[in-house]
N, C-alpha and C positions, 0 to 999 in steps of 0.2 A: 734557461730553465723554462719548462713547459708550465702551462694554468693549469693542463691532466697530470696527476701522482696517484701514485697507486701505494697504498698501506695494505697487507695481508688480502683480504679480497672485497674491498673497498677502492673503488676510483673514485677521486675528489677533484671536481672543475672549478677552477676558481678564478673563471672567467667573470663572472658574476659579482665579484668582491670587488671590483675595480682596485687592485692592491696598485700602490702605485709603486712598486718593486716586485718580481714574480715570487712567485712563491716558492718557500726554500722544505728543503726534504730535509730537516734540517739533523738528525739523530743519526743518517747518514753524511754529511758536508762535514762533518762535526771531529777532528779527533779529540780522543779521550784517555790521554794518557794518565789518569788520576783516579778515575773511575768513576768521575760526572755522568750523570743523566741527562739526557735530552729529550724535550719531545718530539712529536715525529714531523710534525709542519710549523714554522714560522711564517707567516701571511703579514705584509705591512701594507696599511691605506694612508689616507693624507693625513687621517686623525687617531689612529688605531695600531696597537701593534699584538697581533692573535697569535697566541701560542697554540697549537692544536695537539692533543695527544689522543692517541683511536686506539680502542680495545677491542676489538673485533672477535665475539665469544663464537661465532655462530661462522668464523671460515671454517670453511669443508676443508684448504688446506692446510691447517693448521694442526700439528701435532697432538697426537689425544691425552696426551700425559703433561705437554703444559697449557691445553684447553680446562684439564681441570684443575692442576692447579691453580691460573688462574680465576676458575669458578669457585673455587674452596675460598681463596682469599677474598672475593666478593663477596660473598656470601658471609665468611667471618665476621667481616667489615659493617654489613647492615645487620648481623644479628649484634652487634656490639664486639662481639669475643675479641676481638683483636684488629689493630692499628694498622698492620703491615701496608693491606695496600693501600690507604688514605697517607700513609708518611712517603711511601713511593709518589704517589702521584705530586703531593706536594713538595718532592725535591726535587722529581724531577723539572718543576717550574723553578723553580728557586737557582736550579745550575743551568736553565735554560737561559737565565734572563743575568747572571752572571758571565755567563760564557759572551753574549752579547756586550753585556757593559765592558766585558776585556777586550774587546774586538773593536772598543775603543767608540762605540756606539751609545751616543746620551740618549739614554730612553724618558724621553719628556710625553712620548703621547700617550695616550689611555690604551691601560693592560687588559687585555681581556684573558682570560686563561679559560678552552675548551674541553671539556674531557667527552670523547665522543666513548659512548658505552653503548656497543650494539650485540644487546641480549634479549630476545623476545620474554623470558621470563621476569624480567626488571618490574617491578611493576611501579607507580606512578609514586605512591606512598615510599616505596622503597629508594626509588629514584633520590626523592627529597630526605631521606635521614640518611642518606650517604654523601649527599652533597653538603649537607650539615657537618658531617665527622671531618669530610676533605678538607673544606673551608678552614676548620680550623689548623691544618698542617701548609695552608697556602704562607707562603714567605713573607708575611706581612712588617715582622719583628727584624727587619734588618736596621734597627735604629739607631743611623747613623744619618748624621746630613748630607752626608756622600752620595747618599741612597736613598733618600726622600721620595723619591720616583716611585718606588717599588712599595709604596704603602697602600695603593688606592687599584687595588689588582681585584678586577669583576673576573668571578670564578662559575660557569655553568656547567652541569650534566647536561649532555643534549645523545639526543637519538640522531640517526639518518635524516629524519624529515626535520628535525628542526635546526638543521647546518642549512636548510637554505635561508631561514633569516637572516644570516648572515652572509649569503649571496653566494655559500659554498653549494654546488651541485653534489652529492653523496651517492652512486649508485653501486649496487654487487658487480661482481663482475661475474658475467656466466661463463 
């Protein structure tokens, strides 16, 4: 596996993250004969283990009839009307991190769960009351001591430029 992955039209180098396993495409590696979610990168470091899911509003290649549907469900989303895409995102972590636990994988290190939203319309305020709605669909309630692991899941919205805090490089692909 390469540190360069490419999602819609987004390159992500995660060279930078020092993962100490490469980094998995993971929504591809993945089958799904159930009809689980996945997100689209799995990144593991010596302490960390990053789920990344990218919504890319603003690829050129991307079809125009589910560019806006997914902008309608965004949009729903921060006016309040409707849950859909904040229950998607948070299942799709919740079967990420189960698919993992089957694959026989103890997840003892700290979860980070990324949701990359790259919409230049987004704005800062809006950013934050959608990250509020998500939060509350992140898979916290698996309450079970099986599963104790999966309580303490850091969930952020991040843009382009703030994937490199976290050592991922994020550029368009022209």
């Amino acid at each position: 596996m390469s540190s360069l992955l490419v999602e819609g039209n987004l390159q992500f180098d995660f060279s930078g993250c020092k993962p100490c396993k490469p980094a998995e495409k993971f929504d591809e590696m993945q089958s799904n004969p159930y009809g689980m979610g996945a997100v689209d990168f799995v990144v593991e470091t010596t302490d960390t283990l990053y789920f990344i899911e990218v919504k890319d509003f603003q690829n050129p290649r991307a079809k125009s009839e589910r560019k806006r549907e997914d902008a309608k469900m965004l949009s729903a989303a921060i006016e309040k009307k409707d849950a859909i895409f904040p229950i998607k995102m948070g299942q799709k972590l919740k079967d990420s991190l189960l698919r993992k636990y089957a694959q026989g994988e103890k997840i003892s290190k700290k979860v980070v769960y990324l949701l990359l939203i790259n919409f230049d319309k987004f704005t800062p305020h809006e950013r934050g009351l959608l990250e509020v709605k998500i939060s509350g669909h992140i898979p916290t309630g698996l309450n079970n001591c099986r599963f104790s692991e999966f309580t303490n899941v850091h969930f952020e919205i991040v843009d382009v430029h703030k994937m490199l805090t976290y050592g991922i490089n994020c550029t368009p692909i022209v």
